[in-house]
VODOPA-224594 format. One record per residue (C-alpha): residue number from 1; residue in one letter; x, y, z. Coordinates in Angstrom, 2 decimals. Layout:
% residues N
  num  residu        x        y        z
  NUM       a        X        Y        Z
...
% end
This chain:
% residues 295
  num  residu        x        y        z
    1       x     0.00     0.00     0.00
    2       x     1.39     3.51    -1.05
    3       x     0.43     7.05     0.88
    4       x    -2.96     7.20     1.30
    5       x    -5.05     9.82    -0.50
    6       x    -8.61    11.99     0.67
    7       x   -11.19    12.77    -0.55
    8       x   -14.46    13.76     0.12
    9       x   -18.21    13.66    -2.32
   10       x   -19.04    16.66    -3.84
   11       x   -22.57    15.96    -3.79
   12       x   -22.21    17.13    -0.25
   13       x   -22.48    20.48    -1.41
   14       x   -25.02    20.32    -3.53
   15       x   -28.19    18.29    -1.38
   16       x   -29.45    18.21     2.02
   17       x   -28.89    21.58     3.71
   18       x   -27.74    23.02     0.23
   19       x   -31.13    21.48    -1.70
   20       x   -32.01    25.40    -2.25
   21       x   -28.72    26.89    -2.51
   22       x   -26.03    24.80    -3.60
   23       x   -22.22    25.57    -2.73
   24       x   -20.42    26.60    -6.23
   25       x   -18.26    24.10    -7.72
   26       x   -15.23    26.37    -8.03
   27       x   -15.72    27.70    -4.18
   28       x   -16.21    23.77    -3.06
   29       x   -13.25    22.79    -5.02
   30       x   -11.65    25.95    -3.44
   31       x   -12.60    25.01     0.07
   32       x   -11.25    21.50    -0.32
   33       x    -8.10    22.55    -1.68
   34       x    -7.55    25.09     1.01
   35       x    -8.11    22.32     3.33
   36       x    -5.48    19.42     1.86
   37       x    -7.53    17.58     0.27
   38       x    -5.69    15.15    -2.26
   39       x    -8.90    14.83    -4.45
   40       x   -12.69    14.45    -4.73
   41       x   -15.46    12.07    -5.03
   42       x   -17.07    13.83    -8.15
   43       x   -20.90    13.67    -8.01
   44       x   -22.01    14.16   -11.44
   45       x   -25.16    16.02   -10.87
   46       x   -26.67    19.68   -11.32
   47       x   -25.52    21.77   -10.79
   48       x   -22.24    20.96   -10.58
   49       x   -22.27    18.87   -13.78
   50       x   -25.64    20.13   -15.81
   51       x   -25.14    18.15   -18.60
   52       x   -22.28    15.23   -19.82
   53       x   -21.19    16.50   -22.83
   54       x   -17.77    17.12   -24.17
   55       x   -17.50    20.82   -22.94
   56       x   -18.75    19.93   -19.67
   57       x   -16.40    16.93   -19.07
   58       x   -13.67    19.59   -20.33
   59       x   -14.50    22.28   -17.73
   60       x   -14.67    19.74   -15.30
   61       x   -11.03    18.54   -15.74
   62       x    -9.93    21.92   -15.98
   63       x   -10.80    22.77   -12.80
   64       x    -9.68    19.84   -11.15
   65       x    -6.28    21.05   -13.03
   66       x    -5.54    24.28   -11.63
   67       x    -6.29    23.55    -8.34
   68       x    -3.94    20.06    -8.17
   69       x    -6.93    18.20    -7.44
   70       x    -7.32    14.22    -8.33
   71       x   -10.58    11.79    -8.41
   72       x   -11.01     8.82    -6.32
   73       x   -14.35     8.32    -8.18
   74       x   -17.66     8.86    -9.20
   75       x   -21.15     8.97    -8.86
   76       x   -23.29     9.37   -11.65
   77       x   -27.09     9.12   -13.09
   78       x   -28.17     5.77   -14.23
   79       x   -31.80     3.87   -15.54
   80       x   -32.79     1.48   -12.96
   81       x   -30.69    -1.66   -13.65
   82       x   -34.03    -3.84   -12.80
   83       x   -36.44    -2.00   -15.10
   84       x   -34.39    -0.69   -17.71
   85       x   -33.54    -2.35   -21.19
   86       x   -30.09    -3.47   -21.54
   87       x   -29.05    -1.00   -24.17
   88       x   -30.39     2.17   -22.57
   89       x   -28.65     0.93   -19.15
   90       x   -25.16     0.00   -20.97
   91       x   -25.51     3.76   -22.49
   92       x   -25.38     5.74   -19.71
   93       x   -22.80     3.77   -18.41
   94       x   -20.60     4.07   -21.48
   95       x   -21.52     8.17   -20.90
   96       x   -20.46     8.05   -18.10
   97       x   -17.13     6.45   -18.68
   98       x   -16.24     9.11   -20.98
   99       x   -16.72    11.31   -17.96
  100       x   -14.37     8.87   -15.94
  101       x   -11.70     9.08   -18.86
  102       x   -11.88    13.04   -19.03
  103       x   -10.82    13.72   -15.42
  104       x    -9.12    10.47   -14.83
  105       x   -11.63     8.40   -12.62
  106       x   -10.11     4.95   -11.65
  107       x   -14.06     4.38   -10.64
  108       x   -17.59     4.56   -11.33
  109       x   -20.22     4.17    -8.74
  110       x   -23.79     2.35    -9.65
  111       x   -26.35     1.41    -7.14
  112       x   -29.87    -0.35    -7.62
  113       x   -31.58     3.18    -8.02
  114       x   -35.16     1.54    -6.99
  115       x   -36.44     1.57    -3.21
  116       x   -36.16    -1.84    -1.17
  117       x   -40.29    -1.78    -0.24
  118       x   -40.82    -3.83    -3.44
  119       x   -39.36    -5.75    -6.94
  120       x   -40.10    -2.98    -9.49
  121       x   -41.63    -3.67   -13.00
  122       x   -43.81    -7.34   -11.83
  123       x   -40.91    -9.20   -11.99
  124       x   -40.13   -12.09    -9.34
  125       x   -37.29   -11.71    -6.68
  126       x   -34.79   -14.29    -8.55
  127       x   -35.76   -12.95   -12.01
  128       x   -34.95    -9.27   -11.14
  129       x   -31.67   -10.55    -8.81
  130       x   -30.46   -11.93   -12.14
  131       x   -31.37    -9.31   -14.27
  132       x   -29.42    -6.99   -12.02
  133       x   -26.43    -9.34   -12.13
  134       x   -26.78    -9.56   -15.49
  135       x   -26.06    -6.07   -16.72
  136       x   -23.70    -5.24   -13.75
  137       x   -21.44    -8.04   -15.28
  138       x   -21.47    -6.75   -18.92
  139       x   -21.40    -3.09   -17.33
  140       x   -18.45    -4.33   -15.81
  141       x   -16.57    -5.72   -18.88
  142       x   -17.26    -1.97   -20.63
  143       x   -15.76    -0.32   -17.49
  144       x   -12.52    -2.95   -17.57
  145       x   -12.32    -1.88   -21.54
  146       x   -11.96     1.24   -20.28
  147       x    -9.16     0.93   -17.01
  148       x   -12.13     2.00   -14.65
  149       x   -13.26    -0.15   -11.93
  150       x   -16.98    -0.36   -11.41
  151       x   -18.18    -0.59    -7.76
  152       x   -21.61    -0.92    -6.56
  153       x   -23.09     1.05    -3.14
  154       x   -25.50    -0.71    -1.04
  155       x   -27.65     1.28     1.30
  156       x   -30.94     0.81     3.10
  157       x   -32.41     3.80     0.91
  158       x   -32.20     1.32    -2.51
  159       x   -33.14    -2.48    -3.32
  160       x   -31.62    -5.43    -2.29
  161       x   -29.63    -4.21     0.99
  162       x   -29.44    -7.08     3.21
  163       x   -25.83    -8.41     4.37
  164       x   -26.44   -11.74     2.87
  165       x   -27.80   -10.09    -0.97
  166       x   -24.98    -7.74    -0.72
  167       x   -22.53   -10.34    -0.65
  168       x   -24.74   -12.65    -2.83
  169       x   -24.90   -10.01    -5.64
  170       x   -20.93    -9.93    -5.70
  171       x   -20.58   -14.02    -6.50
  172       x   -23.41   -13.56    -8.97
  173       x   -21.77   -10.80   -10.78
  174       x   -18.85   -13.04   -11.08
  175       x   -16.48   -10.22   -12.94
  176       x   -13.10    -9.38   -11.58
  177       x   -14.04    -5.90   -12.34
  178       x   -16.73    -5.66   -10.16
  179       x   -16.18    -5.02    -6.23
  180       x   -18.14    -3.19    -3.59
  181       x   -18.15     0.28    -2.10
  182       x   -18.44    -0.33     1.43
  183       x   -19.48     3.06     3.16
  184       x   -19.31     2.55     7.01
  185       x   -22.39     4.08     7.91
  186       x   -24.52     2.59     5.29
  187       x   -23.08    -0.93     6.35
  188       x   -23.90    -0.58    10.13
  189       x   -27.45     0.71     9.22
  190       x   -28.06    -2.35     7.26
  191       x   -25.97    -4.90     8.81
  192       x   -26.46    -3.61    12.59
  193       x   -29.65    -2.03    12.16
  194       x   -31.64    -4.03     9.54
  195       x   -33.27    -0.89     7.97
  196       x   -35.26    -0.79     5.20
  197       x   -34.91    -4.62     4.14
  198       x   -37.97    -6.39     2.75
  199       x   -38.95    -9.77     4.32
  200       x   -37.67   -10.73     8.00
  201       x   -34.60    -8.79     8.99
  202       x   -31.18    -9.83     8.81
  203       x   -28.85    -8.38    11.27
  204       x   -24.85    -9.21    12.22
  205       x   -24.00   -10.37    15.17
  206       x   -20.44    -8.95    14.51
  207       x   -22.19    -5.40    12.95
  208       x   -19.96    -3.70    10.78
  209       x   -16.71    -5.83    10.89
  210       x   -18.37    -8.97    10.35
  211       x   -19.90    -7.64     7.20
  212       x   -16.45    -6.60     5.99
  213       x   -15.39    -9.54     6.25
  214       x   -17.93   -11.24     4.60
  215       x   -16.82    -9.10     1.84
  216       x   -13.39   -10.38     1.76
  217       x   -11.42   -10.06    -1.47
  218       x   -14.68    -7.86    -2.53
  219       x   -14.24    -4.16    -1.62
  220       x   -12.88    -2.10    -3.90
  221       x   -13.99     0.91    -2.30
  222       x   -14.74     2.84     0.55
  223       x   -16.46     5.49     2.30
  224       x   -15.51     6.03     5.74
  225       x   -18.32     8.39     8.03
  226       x   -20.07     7.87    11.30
  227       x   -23.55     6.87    11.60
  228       x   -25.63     7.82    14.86
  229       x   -28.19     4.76    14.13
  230       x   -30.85     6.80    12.57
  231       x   -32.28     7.25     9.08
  232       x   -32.14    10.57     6.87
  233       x   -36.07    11.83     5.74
  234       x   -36.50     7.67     6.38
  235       x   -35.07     6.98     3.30
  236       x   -31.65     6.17     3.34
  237       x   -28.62     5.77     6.13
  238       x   -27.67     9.36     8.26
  239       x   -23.71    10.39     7.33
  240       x   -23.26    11.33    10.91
  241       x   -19.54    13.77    10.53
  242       x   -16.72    11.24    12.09
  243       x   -16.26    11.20    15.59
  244       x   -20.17    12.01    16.33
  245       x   -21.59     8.52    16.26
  246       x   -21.68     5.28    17.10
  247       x   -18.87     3.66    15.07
  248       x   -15.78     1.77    16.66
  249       x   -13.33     2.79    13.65
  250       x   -10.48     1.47    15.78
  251       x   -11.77    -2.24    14.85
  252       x   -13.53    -1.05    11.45
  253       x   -10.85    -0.13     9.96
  254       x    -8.53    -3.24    10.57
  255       x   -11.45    -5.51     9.48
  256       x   -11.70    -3.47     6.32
  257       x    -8.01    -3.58     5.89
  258       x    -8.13    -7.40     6.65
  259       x   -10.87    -8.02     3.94
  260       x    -8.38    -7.24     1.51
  261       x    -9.12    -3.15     0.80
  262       x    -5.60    -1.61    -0.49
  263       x    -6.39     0.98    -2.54
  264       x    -4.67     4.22    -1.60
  265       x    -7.75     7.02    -1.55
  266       x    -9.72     6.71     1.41
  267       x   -12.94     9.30     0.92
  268       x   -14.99    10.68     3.47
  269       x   -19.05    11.10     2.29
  270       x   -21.05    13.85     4.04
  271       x   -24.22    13.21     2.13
  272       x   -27.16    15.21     2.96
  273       x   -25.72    16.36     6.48
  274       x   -27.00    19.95     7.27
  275       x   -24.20    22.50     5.72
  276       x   -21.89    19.90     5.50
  277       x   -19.13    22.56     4.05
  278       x   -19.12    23.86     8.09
  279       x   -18.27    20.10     9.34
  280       x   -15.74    19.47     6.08
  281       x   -12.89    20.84     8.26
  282       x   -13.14    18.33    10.98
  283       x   -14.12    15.23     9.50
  284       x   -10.18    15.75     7.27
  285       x    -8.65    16.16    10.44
  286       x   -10.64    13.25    11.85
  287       x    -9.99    11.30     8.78
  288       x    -6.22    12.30     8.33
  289       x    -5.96    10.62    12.41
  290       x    -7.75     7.61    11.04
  291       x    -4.90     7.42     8.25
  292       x    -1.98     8.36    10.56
  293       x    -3.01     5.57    13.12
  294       x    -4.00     2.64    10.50
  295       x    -2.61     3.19     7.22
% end
């Protein structure tokens, strides 16, 4: 393992406390800088990213340039994997691979995109599971084309979150290029807490570390943040700023490191925390300690 790297999502800065007046790319990218930030976690979204189109992806790099600023990954619109057809699904993803090739994403982040209350579009619970796997596997052979990883996030806000389907869904994939993002918070609100799962609940008697290492040899990225238990607008897990929750990083972060995780950026995802730009300047200290004590 070489000198770790931080970063932190963008898309911080643009939802939650910022829904009706988002922080400016520039003075975000600004901010981060200012702070010693290595990179971000670019969340392609308005209005940071209105549109991806060649000028756009352009403007993008650009100011990632001047500043000295890298990419540990990113998130970016797709179709519902379950409901959409193969070609429209495998088109976005190709779009947004362009976007990963412009600014020099080693990643792309994909989730389920449909709520866990029910299997979307009639289908049965095996046939959509497959579907799913399906198109994540090809997805995955356009991202390896391409020298980007592709890494799915599981969270109680989107289908299929369950310890045992999370870990499922990685076998069934069955494509080297295909590996989890394991965000700390989302994995103790649905391995700890059981939230938002469909059917009887399935909770770890280990929590967080035993789902890492369930996961060995399968996480390929991560997002490290607190969780205080609860749920954000009941939809998907609280990113509680580090240090705040409940979260025992000092054996977290060895089981994470024991399932096999090496890669050298280690983000930090403030998602939909109230003025998360306020909190930014903590959670890198926080998460600079967590580096200088385990990495």
């Amino acid at each position: 393992m070489g000198t770790k790297k931080t970063s932190i999502g963008t898309w911080a800065y643009i939802w939650g406390g910022y829904k009706e007046d988002p922080i400016s790319f520039d003075v975000a990218l600004d901010k981060l800088k200012a702070l010693h930030f290595d990179g971000i976690e670019f969340g392609a979204f308005p209005p940071h990213f209105e549109s991806n189109n060649d000028a756009n992806r352009k403007k993008i790099k650009k100011m990632l340039g001047d500043r000295g600023l890298g990419v540990s990954g990113i998130a970016a619109p797709t179709p519902s994997p379950a409901t959409a057809k193969k070609r429209v699904y495998l088109d976005a993803i190709k779009a947004n691979l362009d976007l990963c090739g412009e600014i020099g994403s080693p990643k792309l982040r994909v989730d389920t995109v449909d709520p866990p209350t029910a299997i979307p579009g009639g289908m049965d619970y095996e046939a959509c599971f497959s579907k799913i796997a399906e198109l994540w596997h090809e997805s995955a052979e356009e991202c390896k084309k391409r020298g980007v990883k592709l890494i799915w996030e599981f969270e109680p806000g989107f289908l299929f979150n369950k310890p045992s389907e999370v870990v499922r869904m990685t076998y069934k994939v069955d494509h080297g290029n295909f590996s989890i993002l394991f965000d700390s918070c989302h994995a103790h609100m649905c391995g700890v807490v059981g939230s938002r799962q469909m059917g009887a609940k399935e909770v770890l008697p280990g929590g967080v570390v035993q789902f890492a290492h369930m996961l060995t040899g399968k996480i390929g990225h991560i997002h490290l943040i607190d969780s205080d238990g609860t749920l954000h607008d009941n939809e998907t897990s609280t990113h509680a700023p580090l240090g705040t929750g409940r979260l025992d990083f000092a054996k977290i972060i060895p089981a994470i490191l024991e399932a096999g995780y090496s890669d050298d950026w280690w983000p930090i995802d403030l998602c939909f925390w109230p003025k998360a730009l306020d909190v930014t300047a903590d959670n890198k200290k926080a998460l600079d300690k967590l580096i200088k004590t385990y990495a």
